[in-house]
Biopython code that builds the backbone (N, CA, C, O; Angstrom):
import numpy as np
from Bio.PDB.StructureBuilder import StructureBuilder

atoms = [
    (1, "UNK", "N", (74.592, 242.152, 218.025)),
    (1, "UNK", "CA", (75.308, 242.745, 219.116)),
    (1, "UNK", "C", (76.757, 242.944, 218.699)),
    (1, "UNK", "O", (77.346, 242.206, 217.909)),
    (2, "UNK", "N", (77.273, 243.998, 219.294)),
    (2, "UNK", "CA", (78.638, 244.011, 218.649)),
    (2, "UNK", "C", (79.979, 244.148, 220.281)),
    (2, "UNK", "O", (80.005, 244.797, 221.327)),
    (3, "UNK", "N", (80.754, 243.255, 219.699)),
    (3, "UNK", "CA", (81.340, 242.878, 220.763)),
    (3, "UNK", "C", (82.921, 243.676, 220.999)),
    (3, "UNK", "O", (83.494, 244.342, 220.137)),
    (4, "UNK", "N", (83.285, 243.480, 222.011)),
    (4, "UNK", "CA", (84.864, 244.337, 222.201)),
    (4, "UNK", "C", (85.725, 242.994, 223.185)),
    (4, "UNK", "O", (85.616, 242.619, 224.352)),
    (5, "UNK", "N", (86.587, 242.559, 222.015)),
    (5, "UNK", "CA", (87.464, 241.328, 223.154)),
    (5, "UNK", "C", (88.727, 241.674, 223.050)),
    (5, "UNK", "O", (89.310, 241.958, 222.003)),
    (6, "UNK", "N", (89.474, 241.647, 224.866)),
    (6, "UNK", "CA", (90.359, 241.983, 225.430)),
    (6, "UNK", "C", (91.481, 240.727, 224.784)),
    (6, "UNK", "O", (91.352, 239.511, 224.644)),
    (7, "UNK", "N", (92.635, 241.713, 224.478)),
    (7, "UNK", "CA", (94.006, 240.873, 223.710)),
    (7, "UNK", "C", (94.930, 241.052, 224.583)),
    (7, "UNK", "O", (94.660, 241.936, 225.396)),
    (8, "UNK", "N", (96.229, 240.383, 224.759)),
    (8, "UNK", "CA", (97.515, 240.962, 225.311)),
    (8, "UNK", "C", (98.201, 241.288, 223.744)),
    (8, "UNK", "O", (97.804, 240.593, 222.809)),
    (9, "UNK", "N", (99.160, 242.280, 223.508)),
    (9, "UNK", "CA", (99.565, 242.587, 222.740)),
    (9, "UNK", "C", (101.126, 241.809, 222.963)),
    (9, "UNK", "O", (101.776, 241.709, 224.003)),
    (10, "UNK", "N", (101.429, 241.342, 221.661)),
    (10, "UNK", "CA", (102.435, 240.581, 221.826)),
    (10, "UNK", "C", (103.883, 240.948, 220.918)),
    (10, "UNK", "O", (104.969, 240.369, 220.943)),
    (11, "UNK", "N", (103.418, 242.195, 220.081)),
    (11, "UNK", "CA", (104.534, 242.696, 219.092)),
    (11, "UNK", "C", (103.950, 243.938, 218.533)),
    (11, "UNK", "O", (102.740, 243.983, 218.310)),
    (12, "UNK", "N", (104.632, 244.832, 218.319)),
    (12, "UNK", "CA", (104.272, 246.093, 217.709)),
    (12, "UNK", "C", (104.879, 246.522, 216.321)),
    (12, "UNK", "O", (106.092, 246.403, 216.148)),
    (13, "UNK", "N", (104.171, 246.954, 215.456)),
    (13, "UNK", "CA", (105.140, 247.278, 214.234)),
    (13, "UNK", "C", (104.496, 248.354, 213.956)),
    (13, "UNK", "O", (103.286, 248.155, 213.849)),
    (14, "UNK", "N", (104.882, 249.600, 213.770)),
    (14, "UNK", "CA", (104.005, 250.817, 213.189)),
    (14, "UNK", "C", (102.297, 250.561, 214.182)),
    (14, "UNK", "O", (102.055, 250.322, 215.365)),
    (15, "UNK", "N", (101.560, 250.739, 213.137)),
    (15, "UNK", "CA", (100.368, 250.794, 213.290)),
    (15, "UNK", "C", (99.707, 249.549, 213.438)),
    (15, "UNK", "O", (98.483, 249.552, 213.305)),
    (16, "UNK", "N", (100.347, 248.378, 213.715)),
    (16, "UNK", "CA", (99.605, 247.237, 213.493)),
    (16, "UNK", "C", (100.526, 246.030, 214.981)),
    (16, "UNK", "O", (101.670, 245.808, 215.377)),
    (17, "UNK", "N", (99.502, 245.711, 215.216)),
    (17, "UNK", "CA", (100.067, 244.521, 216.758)),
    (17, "UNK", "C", (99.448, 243.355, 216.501)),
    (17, "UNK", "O", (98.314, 243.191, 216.052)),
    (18, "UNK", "N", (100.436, 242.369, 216.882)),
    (18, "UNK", "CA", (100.044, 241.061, 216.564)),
    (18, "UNK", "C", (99.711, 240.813, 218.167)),
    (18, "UNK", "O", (100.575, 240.949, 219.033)),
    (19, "UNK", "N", (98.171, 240.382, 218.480)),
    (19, "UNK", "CA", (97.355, 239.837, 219.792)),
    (19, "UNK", "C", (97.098, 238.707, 220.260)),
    (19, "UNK", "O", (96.469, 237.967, 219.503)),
    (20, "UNK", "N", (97.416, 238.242, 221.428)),
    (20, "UNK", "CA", (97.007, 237.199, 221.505)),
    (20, "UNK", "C", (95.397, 237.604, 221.848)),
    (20, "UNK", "O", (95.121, 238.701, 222.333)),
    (21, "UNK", "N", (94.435, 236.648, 221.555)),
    (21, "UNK", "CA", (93.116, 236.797, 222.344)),
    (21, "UNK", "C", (92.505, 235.291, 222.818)),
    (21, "UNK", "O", (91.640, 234.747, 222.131)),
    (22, "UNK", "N", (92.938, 234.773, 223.839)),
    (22, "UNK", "CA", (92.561, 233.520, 224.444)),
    (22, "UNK", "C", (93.608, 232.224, 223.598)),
    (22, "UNK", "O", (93.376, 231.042, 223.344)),
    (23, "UNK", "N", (94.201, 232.660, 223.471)),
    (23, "UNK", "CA", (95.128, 231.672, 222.234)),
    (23, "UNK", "C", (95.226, 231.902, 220.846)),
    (23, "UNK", "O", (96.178, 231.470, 220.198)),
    (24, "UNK", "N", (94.242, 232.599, 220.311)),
    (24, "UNK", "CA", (94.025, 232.582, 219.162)),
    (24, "UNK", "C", (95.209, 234.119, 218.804)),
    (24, "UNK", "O", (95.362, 235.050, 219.595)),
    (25, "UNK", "N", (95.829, 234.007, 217.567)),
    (25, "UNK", "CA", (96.384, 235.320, 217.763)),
    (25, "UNK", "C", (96.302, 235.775, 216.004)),
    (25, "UNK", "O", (96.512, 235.140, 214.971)),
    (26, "UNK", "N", (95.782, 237.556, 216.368)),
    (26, "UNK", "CA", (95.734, 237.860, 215.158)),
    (26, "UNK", "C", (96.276, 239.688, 215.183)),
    (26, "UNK", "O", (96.575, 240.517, 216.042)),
    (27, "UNK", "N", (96.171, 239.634, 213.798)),
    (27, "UNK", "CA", (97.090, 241.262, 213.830)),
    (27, "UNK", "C", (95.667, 242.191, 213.636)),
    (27, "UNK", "O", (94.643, 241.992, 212.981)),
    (28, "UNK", "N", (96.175, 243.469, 214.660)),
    (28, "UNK", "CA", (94.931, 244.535, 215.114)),
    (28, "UNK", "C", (95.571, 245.827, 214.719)),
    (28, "UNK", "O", (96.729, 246.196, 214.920)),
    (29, "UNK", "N", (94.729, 246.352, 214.204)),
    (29, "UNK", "CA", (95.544, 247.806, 213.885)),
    (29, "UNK", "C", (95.337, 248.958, 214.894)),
    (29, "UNK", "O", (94.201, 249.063, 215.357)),
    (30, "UNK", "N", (96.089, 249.660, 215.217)),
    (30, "UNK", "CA", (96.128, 250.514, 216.074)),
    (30, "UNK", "C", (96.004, 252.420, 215.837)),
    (30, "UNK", "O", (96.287, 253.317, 216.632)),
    (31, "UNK", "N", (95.621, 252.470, 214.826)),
    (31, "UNK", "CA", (94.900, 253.749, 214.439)),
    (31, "UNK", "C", (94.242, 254.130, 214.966)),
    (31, "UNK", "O", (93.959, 255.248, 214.538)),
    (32, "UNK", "N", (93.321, 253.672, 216.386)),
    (32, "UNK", "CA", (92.504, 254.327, 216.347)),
    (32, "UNK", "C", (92.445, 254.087, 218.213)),
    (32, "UNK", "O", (91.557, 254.612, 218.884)),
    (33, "UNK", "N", (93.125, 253.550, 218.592)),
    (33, "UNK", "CA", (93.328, 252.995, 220.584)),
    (33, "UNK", "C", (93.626, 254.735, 220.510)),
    (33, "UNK", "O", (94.038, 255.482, 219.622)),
    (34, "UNK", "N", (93.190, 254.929, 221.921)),
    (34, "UNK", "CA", (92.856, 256.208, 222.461)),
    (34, "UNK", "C", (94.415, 256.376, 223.603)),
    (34, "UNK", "O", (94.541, 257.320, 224.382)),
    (35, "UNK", "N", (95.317, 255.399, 223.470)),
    (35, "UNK", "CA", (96.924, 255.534, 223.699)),
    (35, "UNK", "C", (97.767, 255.017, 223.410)),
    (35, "UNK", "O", (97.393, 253.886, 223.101)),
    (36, "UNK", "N", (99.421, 255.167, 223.217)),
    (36, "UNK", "CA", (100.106, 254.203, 223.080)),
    (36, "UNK", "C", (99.713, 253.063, 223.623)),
    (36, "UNK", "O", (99.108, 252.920, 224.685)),
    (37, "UNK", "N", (100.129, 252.119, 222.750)),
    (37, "UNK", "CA", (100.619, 250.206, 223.003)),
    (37, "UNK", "C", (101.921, 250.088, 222.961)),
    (37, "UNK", "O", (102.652, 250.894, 222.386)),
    (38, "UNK", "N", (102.344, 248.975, 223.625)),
    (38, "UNK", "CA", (103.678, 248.681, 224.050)),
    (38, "UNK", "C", (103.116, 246.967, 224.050)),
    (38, "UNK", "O", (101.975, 246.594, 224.324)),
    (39, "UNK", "N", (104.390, 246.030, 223.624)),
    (39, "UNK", "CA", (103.834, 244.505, 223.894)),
    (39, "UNK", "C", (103.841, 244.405, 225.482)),
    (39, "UNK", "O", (104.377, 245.224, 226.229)),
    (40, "UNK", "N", (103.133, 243.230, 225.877)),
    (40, "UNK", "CA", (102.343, 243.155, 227.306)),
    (40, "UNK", "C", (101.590, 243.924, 227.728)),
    (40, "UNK", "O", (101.262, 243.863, 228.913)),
    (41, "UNK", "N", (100.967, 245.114, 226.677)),
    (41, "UNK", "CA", (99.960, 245.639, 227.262)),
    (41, "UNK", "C", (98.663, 245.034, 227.180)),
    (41, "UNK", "O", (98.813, 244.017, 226.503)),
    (42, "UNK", "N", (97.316, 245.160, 227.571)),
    (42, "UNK", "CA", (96.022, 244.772, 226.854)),
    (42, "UNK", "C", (95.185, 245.606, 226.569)),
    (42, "UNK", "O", (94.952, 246.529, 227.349)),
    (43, "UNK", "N", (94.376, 245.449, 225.092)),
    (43, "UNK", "CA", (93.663, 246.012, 224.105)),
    (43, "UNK", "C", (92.479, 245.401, 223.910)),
    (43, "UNK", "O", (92.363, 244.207, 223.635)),
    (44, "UNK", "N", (91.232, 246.482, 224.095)),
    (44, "UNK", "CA", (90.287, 245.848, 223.611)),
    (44, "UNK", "C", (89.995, 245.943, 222.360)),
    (44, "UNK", "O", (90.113, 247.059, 221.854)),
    (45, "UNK", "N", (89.532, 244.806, 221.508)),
    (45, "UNK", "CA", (89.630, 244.693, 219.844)),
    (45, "UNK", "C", (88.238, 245.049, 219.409)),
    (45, "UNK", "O", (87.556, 244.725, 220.381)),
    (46, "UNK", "N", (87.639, 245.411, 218.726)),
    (46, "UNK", "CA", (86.817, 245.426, 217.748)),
    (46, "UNK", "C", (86.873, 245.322, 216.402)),
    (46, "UNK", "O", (87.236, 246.366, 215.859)),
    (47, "UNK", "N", (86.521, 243.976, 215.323)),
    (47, "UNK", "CA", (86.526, 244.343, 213.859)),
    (47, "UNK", "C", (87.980, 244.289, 213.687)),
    (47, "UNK", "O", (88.363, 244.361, 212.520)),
    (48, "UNK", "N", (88.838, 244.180, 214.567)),
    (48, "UNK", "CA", (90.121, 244.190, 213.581)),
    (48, "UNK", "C", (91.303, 245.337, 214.036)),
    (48, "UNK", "O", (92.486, 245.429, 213.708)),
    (49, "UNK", "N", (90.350, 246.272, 215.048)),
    (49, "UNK", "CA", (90.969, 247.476, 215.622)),
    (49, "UNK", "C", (90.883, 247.687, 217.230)),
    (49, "UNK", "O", (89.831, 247.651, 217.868)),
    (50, "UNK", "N", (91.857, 247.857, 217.637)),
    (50, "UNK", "CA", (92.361, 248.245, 218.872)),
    (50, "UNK", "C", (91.713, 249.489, 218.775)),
    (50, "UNK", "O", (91.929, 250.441, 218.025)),
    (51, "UNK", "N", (90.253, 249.188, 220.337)),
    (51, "UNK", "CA", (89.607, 250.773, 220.710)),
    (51, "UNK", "C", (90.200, 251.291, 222.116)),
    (51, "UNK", "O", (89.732, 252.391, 222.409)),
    (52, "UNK", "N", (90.836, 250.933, 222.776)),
    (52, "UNK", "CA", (91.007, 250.844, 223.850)),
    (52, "UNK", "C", (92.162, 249.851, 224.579)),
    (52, "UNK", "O", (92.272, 248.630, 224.686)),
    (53, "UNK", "N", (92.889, 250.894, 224.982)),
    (53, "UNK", "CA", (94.068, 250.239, 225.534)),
    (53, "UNK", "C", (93.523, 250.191, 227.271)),
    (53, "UNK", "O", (93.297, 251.092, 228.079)),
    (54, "UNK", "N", (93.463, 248.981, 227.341)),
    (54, "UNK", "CA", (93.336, 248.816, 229.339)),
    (54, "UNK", "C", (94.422, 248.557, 230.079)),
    (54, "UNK", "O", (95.465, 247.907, 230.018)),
    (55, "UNK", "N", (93.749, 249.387, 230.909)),
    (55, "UNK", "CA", (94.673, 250.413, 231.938)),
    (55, "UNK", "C", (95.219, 249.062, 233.234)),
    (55, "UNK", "O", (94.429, 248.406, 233.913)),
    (56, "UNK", "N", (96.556, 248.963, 233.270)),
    (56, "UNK", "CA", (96.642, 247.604, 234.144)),
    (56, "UNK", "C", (95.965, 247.237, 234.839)),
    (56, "UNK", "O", (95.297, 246.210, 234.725)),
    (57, "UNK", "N", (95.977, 248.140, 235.902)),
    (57, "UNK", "CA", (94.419, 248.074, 237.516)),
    (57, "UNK", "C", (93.399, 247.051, 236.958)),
    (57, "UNK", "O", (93.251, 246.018, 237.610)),
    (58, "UNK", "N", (92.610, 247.239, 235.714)),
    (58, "UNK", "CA", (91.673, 246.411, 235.204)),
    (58, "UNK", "C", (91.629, 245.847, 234.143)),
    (58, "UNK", "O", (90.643, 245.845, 233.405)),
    (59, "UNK", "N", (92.987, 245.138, 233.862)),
    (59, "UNK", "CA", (93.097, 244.034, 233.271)),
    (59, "UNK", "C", (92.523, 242.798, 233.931)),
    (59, "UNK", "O", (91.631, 242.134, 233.403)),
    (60, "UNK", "N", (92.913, 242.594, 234.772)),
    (60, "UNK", "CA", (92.854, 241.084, 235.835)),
    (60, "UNK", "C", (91.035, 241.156, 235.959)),
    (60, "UNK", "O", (90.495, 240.134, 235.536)),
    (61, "UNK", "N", (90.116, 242.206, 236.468)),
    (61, "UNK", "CA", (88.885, 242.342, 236.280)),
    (61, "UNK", "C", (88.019, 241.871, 234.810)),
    (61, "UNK", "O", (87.035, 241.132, 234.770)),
    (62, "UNK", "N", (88.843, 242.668, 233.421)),
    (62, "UNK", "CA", (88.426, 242.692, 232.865)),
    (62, "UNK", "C", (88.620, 240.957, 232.367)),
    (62, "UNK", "O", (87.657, 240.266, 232.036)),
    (63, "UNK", "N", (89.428, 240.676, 232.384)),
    (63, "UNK", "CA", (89.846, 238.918, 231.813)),
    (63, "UNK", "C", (89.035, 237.938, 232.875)),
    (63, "UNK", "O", (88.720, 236.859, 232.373)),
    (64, "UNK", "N", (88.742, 238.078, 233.904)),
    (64, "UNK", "CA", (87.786, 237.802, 234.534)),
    (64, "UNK", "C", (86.718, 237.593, 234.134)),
    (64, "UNK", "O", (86.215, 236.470, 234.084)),
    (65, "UNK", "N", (86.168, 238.656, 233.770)),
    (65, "UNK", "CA", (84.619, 238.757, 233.308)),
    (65, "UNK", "C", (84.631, 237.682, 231.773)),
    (65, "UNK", "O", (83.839, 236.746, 231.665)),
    (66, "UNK", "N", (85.287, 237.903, 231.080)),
    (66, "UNK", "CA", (85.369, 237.076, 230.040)),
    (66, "UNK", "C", (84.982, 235.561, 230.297)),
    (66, "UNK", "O", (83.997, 234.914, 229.942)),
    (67, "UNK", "N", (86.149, 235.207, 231.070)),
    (67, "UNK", "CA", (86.261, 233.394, 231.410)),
    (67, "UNK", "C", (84.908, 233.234, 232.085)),
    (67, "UNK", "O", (84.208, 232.221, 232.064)),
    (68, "UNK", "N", (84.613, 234.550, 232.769)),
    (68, "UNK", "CA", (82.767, 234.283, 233.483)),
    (68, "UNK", "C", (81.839, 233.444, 232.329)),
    (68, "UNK", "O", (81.304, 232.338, 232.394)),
    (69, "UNK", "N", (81.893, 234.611, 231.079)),
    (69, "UNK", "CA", (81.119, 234.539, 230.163)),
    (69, "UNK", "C", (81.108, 233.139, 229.181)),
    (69, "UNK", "O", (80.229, 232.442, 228.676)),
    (70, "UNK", "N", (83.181, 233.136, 229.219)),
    (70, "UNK", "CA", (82.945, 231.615, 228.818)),
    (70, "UNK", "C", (82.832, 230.526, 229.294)),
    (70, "UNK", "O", (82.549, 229.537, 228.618)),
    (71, "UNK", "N", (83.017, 230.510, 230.450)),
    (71, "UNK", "CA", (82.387, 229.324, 231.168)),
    (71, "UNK", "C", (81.086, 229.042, 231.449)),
    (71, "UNK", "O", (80.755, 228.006, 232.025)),
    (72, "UNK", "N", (80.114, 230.108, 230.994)),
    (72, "UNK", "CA", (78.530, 230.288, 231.593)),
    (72, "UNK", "C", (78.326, 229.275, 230.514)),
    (72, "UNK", "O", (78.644, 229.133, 229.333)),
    (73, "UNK", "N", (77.356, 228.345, 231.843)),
    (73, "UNK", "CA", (76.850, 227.047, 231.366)),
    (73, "UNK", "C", (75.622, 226.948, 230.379)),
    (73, "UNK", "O", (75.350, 226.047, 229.585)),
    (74, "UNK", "N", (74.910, 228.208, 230.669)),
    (74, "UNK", "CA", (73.420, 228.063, 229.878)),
    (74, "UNK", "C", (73.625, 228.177, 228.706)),
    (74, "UNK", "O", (74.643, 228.849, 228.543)),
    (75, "UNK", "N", (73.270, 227.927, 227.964)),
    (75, "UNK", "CA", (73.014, 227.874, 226.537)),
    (75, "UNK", "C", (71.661, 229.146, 226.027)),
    (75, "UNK", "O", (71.167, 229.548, 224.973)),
    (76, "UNK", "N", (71.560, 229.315, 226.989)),
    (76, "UNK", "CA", (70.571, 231.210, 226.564)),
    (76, "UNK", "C", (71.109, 231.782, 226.602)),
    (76, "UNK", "O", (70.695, 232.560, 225.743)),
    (77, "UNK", "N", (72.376, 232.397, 227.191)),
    (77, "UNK", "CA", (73.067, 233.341, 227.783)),
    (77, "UNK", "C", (73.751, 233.852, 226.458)),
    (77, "UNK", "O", (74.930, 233.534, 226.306)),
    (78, "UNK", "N", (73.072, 234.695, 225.376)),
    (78, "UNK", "CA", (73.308, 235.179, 224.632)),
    (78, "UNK", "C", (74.758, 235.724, 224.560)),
    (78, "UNK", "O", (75.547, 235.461, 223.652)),
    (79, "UNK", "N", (75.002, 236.490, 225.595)),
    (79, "UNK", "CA", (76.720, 237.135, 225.382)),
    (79, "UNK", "C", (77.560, 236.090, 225.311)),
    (79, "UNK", "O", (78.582, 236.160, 224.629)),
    (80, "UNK", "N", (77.273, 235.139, 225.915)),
    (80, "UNK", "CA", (78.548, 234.355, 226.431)),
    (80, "UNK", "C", (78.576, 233.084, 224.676)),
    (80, "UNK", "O", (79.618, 232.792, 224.089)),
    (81, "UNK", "N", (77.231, 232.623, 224.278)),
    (81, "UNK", "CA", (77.511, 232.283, 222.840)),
    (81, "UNK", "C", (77.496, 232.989, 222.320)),
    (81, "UNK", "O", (77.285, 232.432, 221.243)),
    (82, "UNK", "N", (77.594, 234.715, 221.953)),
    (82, "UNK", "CA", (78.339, 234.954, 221.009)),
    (82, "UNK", "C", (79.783, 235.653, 220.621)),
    (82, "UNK", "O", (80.363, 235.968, 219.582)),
    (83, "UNK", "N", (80.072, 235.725, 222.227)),
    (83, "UNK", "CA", (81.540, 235.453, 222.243)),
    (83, "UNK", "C", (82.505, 233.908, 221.810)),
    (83, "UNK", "O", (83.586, 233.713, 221.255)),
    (84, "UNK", "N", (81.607, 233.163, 222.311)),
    (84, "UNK", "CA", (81.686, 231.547, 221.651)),
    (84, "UNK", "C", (82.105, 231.393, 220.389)),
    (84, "UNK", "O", (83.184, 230.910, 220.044)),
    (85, "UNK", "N", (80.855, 231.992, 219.380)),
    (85, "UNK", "CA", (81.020, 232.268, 218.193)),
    (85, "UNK", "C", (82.293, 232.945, 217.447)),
    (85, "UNK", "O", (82.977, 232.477, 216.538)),
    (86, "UNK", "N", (82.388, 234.079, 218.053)),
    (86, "UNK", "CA", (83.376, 235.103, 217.734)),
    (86, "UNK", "C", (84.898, 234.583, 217.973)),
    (86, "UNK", "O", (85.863, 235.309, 217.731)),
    (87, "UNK", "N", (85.003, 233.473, 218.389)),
    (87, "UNK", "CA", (85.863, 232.873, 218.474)),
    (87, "UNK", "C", (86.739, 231.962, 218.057)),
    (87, "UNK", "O", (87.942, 231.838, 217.828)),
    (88, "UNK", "N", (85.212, 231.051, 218.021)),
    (88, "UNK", "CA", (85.289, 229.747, 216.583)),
    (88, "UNK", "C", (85.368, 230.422, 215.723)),
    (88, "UNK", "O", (86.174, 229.856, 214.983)),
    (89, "UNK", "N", (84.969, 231.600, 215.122)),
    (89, "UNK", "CA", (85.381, 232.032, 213.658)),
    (89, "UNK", "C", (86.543, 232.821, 213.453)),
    (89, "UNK", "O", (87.170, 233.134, 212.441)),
    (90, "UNK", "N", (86.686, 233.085, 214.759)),
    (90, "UNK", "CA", (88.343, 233.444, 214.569)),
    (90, "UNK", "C", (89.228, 232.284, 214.220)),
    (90, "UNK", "O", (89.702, 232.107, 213.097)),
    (91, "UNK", "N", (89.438, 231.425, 215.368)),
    (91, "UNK", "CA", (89.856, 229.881, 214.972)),
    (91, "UNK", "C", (89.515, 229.081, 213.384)),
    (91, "UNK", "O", (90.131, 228.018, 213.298)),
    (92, "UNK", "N", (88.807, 229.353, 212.360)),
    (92, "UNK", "CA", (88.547, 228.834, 211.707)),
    (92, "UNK", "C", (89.066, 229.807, 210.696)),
    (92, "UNK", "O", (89.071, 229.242, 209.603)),
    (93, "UNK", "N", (89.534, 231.112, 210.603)),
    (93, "UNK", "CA", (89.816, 231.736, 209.870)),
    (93, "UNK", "C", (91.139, 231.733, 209.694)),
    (93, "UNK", "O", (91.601, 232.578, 208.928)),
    (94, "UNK", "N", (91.898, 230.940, 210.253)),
    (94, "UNK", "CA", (93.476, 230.760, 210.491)),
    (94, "UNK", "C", (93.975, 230.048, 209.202)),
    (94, "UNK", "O", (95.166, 229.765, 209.075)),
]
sb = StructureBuilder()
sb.init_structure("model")
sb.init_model(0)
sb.init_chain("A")
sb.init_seg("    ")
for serial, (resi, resn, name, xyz) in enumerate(atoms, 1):
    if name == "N":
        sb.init_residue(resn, " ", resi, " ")
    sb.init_atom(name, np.array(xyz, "f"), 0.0, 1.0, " ", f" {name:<3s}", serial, name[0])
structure = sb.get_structure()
């Protein structure tokens, strides 16, 4: 499955933004977000790249749904461990 996780953008340099994503913070390149970034905006990441800059209105929705996913208790709930995952290996790649 391939996943898209929402960052706040925390610095801009050219083509490249350093993100926070749940604490963890890493640099996303921006070649390819479908609008300007500005820091305090939020970006959804894929792979390393900003696809999508979200639109304020549904930020607060979209970060929502996340903490849903990570707080979901089951241990089947496929999305929510492998956002889990995608995480710890962010964290471990530091």
């Amino acid at each position: 499955m391939c996943l898209g996780v929402p960052g706040k953008v925390l610095t801009v340099d050219g083509s490249v933004a350093t993100v926070d994503f749940f604490g963890v913070r890493r640099d996303v390149r921006l070649d390819i977000v479908d609008e300007p970034v500005e820091p305090g905006d939020y970006v959804m990441n894929h792979v390393g790249f900003a696809i999508r800059r979200i639109p304020p209105a549904e930020v607060k929705e979209t970060l929502a749904l996340y903490e849903q996913l990570l707080a979901a208790i089951s241990s089947e709930d496929l999305l929510a461990a492998d956002i889990r995952g995608e995480i710890a290996a962010t964290r471990e790649k530091k």
